[in-house]
VOPAGU-2260 file (C-alpha; in pm, 1 decimal, decimal comma):
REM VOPAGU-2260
SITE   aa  ch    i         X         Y         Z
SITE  UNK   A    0    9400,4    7985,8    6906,4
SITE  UNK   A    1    9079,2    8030,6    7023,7
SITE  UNK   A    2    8947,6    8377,4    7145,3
SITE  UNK   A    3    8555,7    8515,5    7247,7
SITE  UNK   A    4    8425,2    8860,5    7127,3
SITE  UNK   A    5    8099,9    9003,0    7295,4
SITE  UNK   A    6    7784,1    9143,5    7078,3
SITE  UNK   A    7    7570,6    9341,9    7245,7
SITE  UNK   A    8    7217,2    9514,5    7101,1
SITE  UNK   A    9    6880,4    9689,7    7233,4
SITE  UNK   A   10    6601,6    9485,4    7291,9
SITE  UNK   A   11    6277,8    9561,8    7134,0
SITE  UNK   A   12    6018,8    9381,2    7343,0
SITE  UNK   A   13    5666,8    9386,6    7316,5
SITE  UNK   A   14    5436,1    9430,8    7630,4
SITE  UNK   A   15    5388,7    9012,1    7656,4
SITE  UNK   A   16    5747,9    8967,0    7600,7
SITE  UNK   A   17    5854,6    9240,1    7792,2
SITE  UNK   A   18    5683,9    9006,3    8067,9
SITE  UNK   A   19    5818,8    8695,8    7982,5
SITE  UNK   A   20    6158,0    8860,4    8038,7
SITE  UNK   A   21    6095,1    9014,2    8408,8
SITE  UNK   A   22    5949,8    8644,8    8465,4
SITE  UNK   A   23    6284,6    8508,6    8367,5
SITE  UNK   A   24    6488,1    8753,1    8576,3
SITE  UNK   A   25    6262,6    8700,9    8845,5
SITE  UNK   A   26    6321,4    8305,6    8836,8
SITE  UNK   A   27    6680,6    8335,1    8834,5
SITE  UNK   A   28    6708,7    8596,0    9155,5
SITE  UNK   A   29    6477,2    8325,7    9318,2
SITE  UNK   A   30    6730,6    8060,0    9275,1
SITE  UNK   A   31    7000,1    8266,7    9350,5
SITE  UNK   A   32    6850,9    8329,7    9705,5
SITE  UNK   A   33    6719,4    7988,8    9742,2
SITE  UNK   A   34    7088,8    7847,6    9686,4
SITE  UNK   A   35    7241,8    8059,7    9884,3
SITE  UNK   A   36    7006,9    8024,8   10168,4
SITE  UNK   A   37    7052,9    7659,7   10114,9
SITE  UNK   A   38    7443,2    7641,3   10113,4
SITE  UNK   A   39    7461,4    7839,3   10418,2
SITE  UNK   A   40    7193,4    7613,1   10606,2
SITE  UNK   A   41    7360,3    7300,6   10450,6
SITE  UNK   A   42    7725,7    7443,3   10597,8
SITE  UNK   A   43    7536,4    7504,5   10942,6
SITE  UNK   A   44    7415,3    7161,8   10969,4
SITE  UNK   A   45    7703,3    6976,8   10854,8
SITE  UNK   A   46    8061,9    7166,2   10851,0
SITE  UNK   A   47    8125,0    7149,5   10528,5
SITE  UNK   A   48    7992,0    7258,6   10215,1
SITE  UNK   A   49    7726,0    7133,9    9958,2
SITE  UNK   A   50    7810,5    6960,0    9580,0
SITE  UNK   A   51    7725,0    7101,1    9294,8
SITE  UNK   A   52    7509,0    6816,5    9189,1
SITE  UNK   A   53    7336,0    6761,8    9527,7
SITE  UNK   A   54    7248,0    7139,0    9477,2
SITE  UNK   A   55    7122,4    7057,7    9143,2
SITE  UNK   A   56    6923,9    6789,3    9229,1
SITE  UNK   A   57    6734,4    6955,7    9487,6
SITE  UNK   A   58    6689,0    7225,9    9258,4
SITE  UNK   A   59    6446,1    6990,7    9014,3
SITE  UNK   A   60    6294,6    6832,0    9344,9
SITE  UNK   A   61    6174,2    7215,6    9417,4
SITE  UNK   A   62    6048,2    7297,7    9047,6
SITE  UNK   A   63    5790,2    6970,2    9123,1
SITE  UNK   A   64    5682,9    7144,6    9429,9
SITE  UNK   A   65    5285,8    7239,3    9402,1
SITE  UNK   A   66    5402,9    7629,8    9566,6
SITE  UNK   A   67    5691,5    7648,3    9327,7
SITE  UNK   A   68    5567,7    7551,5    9036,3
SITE  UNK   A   69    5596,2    7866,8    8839,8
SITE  UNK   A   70    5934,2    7780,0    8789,3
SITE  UNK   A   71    5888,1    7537,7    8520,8
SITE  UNK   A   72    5756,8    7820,2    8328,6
SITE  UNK   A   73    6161,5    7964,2    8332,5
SITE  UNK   A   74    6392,0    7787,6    8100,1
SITE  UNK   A   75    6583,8    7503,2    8295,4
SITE  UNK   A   76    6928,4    7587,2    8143,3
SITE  UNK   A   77    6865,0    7960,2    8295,5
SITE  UNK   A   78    6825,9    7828,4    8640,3
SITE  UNK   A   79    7139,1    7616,5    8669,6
SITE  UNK   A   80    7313,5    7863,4    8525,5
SITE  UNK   A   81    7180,6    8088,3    8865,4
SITE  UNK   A   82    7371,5    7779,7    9100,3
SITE  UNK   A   83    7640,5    7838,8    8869,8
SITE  UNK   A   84    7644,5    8260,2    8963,3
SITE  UNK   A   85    7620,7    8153,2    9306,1
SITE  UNK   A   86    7930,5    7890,3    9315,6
SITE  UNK   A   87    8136,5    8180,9    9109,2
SITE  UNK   A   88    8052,8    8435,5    9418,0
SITE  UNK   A   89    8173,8    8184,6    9678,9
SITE  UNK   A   90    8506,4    8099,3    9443,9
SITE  UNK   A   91    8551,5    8505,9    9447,7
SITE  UNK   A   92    8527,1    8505,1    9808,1
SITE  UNK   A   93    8794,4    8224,4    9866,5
SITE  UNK   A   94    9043,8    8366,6    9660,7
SITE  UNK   A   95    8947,0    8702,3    9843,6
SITE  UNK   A   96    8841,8    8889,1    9504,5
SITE  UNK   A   97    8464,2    8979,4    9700,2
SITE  UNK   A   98    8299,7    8980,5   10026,2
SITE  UNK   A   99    8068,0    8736,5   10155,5
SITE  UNK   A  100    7743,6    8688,2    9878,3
SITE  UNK   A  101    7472,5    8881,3    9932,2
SITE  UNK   A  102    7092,5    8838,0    9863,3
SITE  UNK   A  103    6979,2    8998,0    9575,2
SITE  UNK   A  104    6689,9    9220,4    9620,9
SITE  UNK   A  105    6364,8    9271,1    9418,9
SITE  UNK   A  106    6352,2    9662,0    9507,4
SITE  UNK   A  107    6727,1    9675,3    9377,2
SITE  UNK   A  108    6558,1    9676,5    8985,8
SITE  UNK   A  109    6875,5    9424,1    8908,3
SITE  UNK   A  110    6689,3    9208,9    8578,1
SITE  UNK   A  111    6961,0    8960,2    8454,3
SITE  UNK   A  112    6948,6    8644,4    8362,2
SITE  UNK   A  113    7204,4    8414,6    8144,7
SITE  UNK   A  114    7126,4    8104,8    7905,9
SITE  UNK   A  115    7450,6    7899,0    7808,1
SITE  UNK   A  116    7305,3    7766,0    7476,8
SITE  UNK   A  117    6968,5    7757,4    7219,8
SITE  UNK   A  118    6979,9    8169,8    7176,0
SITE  UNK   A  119    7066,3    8237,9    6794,5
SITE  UNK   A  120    7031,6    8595,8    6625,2
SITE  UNK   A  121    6859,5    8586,7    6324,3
SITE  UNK   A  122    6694,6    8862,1    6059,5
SITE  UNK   A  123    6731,5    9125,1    6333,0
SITE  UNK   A  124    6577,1    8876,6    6646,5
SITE  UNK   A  125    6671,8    8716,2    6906,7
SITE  UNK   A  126    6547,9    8394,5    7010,0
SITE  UNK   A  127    6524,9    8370,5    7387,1
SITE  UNK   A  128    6354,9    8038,9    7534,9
SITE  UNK   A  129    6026,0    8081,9    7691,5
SITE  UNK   A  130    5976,7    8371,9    7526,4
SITE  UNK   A  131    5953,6    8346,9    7183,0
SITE  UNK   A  132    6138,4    8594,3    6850,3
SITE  UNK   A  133    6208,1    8928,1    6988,9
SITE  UNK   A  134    6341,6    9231,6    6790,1
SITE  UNK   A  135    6697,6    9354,3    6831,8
SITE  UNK   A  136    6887,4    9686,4    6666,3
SITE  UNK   A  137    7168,4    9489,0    6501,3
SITE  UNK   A  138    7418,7    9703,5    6412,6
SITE  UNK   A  139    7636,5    9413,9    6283,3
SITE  UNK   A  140    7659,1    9075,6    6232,8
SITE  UNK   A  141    7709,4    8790,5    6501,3
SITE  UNK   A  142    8039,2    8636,1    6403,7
SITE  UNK   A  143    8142,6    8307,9    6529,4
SITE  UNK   A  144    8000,4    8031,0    6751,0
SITE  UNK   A  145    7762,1    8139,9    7013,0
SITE  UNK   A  146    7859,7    7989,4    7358,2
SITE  UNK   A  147    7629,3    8258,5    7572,0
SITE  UNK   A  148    7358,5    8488,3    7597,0
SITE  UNK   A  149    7328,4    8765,3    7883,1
SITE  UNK   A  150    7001,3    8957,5    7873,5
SITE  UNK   A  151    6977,3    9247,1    8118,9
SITE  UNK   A  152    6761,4    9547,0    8178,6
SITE  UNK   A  153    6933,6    9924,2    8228,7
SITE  UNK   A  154    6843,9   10136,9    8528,6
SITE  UNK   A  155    6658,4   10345,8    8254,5
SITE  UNK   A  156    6422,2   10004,3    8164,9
SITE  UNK   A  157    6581,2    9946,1    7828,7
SITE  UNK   A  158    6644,4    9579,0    7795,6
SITE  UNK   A  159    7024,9    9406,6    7644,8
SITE  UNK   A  160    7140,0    9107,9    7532,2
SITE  UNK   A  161    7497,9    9032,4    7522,6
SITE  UNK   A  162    7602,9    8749,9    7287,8
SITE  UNK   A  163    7992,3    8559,8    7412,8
SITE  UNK   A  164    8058,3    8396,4    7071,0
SITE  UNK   A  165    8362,5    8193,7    6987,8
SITE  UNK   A  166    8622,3    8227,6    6680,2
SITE  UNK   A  167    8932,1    8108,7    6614,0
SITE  UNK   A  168    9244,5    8261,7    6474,3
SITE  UNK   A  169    9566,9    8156,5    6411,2
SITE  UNK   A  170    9846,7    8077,0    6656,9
SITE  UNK   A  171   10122,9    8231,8    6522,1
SITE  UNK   A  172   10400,3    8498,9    6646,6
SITE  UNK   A  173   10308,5    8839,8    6515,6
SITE  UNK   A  174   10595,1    8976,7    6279,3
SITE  UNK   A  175   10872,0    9218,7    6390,5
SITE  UNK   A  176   10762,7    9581,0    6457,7
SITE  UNK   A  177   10820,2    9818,6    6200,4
SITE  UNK   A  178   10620,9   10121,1    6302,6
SITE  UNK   A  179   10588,4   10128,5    6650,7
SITE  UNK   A  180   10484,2   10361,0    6906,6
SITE  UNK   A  181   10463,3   10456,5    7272,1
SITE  UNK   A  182   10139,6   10638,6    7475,4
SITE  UNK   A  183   10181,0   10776,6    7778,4
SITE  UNK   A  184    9886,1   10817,2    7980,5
SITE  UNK   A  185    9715,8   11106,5    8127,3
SITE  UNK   A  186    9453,8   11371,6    8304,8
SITE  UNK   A  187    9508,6   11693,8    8066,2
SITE  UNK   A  188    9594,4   11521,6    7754,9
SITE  UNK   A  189    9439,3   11152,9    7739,6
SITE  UNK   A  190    9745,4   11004,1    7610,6
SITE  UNK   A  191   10060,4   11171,5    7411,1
SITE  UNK   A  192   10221,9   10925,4    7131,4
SITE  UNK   A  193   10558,6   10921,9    7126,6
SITE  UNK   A  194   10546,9   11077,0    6750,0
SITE  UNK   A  195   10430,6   11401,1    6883,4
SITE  UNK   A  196   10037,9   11305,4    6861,6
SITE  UNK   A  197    9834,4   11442,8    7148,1
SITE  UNK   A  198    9455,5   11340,5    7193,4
SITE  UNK   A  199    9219,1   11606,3    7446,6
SITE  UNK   A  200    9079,1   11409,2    7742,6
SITE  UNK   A  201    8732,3   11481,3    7651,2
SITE  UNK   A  202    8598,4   11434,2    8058,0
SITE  UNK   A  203    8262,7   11372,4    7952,6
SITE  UNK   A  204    8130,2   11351,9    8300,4
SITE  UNK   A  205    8235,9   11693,4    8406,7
SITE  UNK   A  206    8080,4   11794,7    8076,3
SITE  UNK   A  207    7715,4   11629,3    8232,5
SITE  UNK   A  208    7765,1   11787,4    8543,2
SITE  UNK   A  209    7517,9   12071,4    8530,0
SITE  UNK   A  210    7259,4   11842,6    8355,1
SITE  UNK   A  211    7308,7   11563,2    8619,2
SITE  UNK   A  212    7265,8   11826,6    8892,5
SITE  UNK   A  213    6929,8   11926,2    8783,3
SITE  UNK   A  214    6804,7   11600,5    8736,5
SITE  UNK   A  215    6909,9   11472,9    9057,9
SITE  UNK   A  216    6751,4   11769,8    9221,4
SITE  UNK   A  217    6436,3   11672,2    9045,1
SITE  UNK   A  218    6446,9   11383,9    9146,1
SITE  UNK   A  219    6558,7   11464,1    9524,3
SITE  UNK   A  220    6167,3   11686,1    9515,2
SITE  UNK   A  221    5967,7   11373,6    9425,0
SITE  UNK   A  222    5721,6   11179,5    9701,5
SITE  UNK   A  223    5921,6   10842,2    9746,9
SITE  UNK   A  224    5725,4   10533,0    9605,8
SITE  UNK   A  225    5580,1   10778,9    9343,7
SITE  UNK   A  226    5548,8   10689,5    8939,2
SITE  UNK   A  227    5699,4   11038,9    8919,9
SITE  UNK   A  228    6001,8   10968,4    9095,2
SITE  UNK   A  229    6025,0   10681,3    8896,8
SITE  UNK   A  230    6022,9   10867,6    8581,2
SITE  UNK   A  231    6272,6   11132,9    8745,6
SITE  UNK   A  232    6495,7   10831,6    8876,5
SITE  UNK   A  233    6507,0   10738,4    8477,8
SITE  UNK   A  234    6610,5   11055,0    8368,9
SITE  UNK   A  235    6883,6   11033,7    8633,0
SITE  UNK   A  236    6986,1   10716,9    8460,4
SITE  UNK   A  237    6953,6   10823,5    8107,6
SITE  UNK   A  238    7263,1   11099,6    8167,2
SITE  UNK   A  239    7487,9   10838,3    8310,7
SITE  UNK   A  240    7447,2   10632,6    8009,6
SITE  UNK   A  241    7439,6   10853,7    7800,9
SITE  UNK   A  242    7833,1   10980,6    7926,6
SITE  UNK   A  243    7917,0   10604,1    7949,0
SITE  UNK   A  244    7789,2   10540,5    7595,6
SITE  UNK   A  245    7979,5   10851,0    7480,5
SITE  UNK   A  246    8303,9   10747,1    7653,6
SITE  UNK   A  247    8312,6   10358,8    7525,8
SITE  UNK   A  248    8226,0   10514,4    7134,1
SITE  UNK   A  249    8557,0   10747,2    7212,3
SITE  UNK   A  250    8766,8   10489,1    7334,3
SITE  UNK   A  251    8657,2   10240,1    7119,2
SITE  UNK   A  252    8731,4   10464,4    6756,8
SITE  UNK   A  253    9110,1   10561,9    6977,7
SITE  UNK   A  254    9204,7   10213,7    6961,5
SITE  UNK   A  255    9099,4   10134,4    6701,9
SITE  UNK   A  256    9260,8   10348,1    6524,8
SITE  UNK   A  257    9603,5   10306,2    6730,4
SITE  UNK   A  258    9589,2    9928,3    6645,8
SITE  UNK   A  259    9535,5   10051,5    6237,1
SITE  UNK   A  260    9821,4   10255,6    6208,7
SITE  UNK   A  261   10067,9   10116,2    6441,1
SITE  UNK   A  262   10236,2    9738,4    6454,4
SITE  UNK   A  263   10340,1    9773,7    6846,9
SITE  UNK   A  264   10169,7    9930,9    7107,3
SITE  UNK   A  265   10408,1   10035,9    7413,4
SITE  UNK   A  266   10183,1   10146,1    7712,8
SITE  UNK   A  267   10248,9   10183,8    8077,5
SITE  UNK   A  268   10033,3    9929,9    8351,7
SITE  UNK   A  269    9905,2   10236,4    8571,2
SITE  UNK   A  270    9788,9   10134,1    8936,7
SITE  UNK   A  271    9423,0   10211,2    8816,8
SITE  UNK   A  272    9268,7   10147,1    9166,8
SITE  UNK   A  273    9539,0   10321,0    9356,9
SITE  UNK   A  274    9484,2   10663,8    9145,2
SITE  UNK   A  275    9142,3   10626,7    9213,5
SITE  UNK   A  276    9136,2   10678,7    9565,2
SITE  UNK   A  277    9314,1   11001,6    9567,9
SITE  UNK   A  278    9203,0   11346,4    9525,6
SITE  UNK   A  279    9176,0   11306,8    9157,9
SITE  UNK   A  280    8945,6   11001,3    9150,2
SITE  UNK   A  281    8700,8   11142,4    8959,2
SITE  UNK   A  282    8918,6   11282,5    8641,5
SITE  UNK   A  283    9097,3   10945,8    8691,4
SITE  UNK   A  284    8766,1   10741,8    8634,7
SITE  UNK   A  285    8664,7   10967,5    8388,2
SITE  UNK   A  286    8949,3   10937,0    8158,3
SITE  UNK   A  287    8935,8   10542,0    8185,3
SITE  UNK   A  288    9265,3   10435,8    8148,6
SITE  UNK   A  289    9222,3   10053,1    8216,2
SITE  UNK   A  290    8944,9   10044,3    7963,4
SITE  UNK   A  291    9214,3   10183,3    7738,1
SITE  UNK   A  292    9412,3    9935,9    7798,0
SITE  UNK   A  293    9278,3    9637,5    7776,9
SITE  UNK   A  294    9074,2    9746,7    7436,4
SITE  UNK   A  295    9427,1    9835,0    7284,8
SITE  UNK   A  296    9555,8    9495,3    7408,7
SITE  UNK   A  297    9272,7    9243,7    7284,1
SITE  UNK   A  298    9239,8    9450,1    6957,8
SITE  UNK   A  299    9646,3    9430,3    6868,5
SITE  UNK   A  300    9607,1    9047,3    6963,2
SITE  UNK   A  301    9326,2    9000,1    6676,9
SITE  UNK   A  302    9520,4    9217,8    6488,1
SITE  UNK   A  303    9796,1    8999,4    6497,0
SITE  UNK   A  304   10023,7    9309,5    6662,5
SITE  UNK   A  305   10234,8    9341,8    6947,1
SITE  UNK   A  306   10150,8    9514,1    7261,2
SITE  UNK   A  307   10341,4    9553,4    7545,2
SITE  UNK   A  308   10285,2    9630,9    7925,6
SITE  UNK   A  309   10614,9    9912,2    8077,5
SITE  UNK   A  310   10629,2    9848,4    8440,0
SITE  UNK   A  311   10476,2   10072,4    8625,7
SITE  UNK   A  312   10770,3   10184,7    8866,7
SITE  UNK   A  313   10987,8   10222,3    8551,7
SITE  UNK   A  314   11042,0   10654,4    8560,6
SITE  UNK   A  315   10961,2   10719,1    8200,1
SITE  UNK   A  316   10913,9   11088,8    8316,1
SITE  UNK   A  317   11171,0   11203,4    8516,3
SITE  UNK   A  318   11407,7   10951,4    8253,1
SITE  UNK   A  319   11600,7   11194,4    7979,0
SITE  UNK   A  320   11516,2   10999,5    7650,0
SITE  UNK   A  321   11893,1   11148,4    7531,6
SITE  UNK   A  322   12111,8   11085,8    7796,5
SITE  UNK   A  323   11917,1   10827,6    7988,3
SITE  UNK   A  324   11964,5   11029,7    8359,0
SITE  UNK   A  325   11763,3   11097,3    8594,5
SITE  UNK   A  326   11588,6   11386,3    8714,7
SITE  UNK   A  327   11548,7   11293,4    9084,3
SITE  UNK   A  328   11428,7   11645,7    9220,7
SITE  UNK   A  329   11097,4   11647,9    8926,5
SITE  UNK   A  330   10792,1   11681,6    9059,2
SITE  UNK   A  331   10451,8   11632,0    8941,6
SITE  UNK   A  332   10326,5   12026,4    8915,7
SITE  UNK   A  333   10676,3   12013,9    8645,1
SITE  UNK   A  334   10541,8   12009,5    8292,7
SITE  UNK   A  335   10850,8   12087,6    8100,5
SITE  UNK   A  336   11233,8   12059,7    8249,6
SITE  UNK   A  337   11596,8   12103,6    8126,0
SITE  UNK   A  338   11851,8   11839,4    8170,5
SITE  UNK   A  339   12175,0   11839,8    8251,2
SITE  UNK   A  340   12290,6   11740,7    7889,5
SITE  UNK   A  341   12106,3   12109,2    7789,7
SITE  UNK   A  342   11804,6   11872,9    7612,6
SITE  UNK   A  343   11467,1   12051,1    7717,8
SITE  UNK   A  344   11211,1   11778,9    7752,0
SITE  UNK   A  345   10797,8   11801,2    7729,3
SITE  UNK   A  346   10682,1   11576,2    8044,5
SITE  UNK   A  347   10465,0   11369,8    7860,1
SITE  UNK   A  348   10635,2   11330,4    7474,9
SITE  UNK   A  349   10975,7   11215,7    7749,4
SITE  UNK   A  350   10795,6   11038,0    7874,0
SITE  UNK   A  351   10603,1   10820,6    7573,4
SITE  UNK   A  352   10980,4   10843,6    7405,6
SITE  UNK   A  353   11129,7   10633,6    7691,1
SITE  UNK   A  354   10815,7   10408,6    7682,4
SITE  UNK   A  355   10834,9   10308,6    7352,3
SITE  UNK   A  356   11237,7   10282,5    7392,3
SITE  UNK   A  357   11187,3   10037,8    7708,8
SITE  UNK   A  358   10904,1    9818,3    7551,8
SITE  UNK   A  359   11078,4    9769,4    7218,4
SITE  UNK   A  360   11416,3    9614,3    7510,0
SITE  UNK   A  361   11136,7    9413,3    7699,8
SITE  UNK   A  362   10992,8    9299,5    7348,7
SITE  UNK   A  363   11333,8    9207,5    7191,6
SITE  UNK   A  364   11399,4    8995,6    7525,5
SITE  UNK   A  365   11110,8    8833,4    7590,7
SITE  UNK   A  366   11080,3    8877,7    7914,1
SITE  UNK   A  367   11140,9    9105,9    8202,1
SITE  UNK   A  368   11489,5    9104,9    8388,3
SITE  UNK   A  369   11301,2    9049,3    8718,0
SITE  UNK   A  370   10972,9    9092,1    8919,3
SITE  UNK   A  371   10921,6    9254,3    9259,5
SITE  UNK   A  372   10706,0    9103,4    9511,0
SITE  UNK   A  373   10354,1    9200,2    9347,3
SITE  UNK   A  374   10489,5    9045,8    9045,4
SITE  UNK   A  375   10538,6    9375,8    8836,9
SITE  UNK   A  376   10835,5    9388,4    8644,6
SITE  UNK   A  377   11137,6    9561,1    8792,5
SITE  UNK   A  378   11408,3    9743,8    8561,0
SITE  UNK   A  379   11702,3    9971,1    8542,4
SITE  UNK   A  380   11684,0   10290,7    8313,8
SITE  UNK   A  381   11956,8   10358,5    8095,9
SITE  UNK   A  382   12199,7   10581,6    8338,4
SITE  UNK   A  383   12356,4   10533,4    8655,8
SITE  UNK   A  384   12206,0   10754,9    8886,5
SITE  UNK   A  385   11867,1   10595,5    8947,7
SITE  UNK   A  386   11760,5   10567,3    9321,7
């Protein structure tokens, strides 16, 4: 079976370089306008849409063009790989994932640009065409075949690349759990195990509160167009990435660690985007639960471990893990409540308890019993008086 892992290090331009690479980036938002300016024109003119490989062609009529013909200085596999970016945006908008594409702007400070093939890491470099050796902090070694490189400068002017390699492992059914576990998800405590373990929600942005309020009221005092706002629009920048760099290292060492000491994962599939637009959008975003997820999911699949989705209707809280009724009348603000069998339960630890009880049933039947009309699975807890 075939699966990608992503690499991603600092750039450590020089001045010339440091060029080279705003040249690149520059060339591919060119493109990008230019095709989508031509697709819409083509669409006006004739009703329908243009090909791929018309596009293409006309792309290597323009580079021969006496006022375009910087672009040959721009690697050639970079600038199809801009038609490509632009046919992706019109397949999102299709299948109604995105709005209509948009023209990206120079004042934006968007740098990206992505070569499909001829980047290799080597000796702590990076070989980017048209450009030349450029240093890298490599933390690790790039594993595997190398099928992409995105390279991409921060809002704070630090530049990325972003190495998609390929590796194979074998396709085989992971062994029966013998140690597994269930997390349930939350705002006070990031997730509760269903042996009792409890892990702090460490909110790091309500931590950089007071520090992003000062900056951004240094920045709010600075002449617009000014190098000093620029500097102060930096610093604004540097304590947003510094809180998302702190947030991926916590999540990342979590699941790791989950995936180490446990052979099956039982989580619940929270509406992420739902819980987001209520009151508690910010603590929601903060904690990061789908990032959670899906890093506990790929890492139990290289693992060779089992990890399984609970739908999210199922009521692991207000389900008694002993009896298996229901507590109709819970609600949210109740953080411990008795049963009618005289068990008192913990809201959360009931709740991971009856997670890991209904993934080990989905996992020993392969499948869910049914699906509702979103496709989420639908199923009955243990009990009789569910509503």
């Amino acid at each position: 079976m075939k699966l990608r892992k992503a690499y991603r290090f600092r750039m450590r331009p020089t001045k010339t370089q440091e060029v080279g690479l705003y040249r690149m980036a520059g060339a591919r938002r060119f493109i990008y306008n230019w095709a989508l300016s031509r697709r819409k024109s083509y669409y006006a003119e004739h009703g329908k849409g243009i090909s791929a490989r018309e596009l293409s062609s006309e792309l290597t009529a323009l580079k021969s063009k006496p006022e375009t013909l910087w672009l040959k200085e721009a690697d050639s596999q970079m600038l199809q790989q801009a038609l490509r970016d632009v046919d992706r945006a019109f397949e999102a908008l299709f299948k109604r994932r995105s709005r209509f594409p948009r023209l990206r702007s120079k004042k934006a400070g968007h740098f990206t640009f992505r070569i499909p093939q001829r980047v290799r890491v080597e000796d702590g470099r990076v070989y980017v065409p048209k450009v030349g050796w450029v240093r890298i902090r490599q933390s690790r070694g790039v594993e595997g075949t190398t099928k992409s490189a995105t390279f991409k400068r921060d809002a704070t002017g630090h530049w990325y690349v972003a190495l998609t390699t390929e590796f194979e492992i074998p396709d085989v059914e992971p062994p029966a759990p013998v140690n597994p576990v269930g997390v349930d998800l939350g705002l006070k405590d990031l997730f509760v195990l269903s042996d009792g373990e409890r892990v702090r929600a460490p909110r790091f942005a309500r931590t950089a509160e007071r520090r992003l309020g000062r900056v951004q009221k240094d920045l709010s005092r600075k002449k617009p167009g000014s190098r000093r706002r620029e500097k102060a629009k930096r610093r604004v920048a540097g304590v947003h990435r510094k809180v998302s760099n702190q947030r991926s290292d916590f999540l990342h060492k979590l699941t790791t660690d989950l995936t180490r000491e446990y052979d099956c994962i039982c989580h619940e599939d929270l509406n992420t985007k739902g819980l987001a637009k209520t009151k508690l959008s910010r603590s929601v975003l903060d904690a990061a639960f789908g990032e959670f997820v899906r890093q506990v999911e790929y890492k139990a699949t290289w693992s060779f471990k089992h990890s399984v989705r609970v739908g999210r209707f199922f009521p692991s809280a207000k389900l008694c893990s002993e009896c298996g009724k229901v507590n109709v009348n819970m609600t949210l603000s109740d953080r411990m409540w008795l049963c009618e069998c005289g068990t008192q339960h913990d809201r959360d630890l009931n709740a991971a308890r009856n997670i890991l009880a209904e993934g080990m049933r989905l996992l020993a039947a392969g499948q869910t019993e049914s699906q509702n009309a979103r496709g989420e699975p639908v199923s009955l807890p243990r009990g009789s008086t569910a509503r």
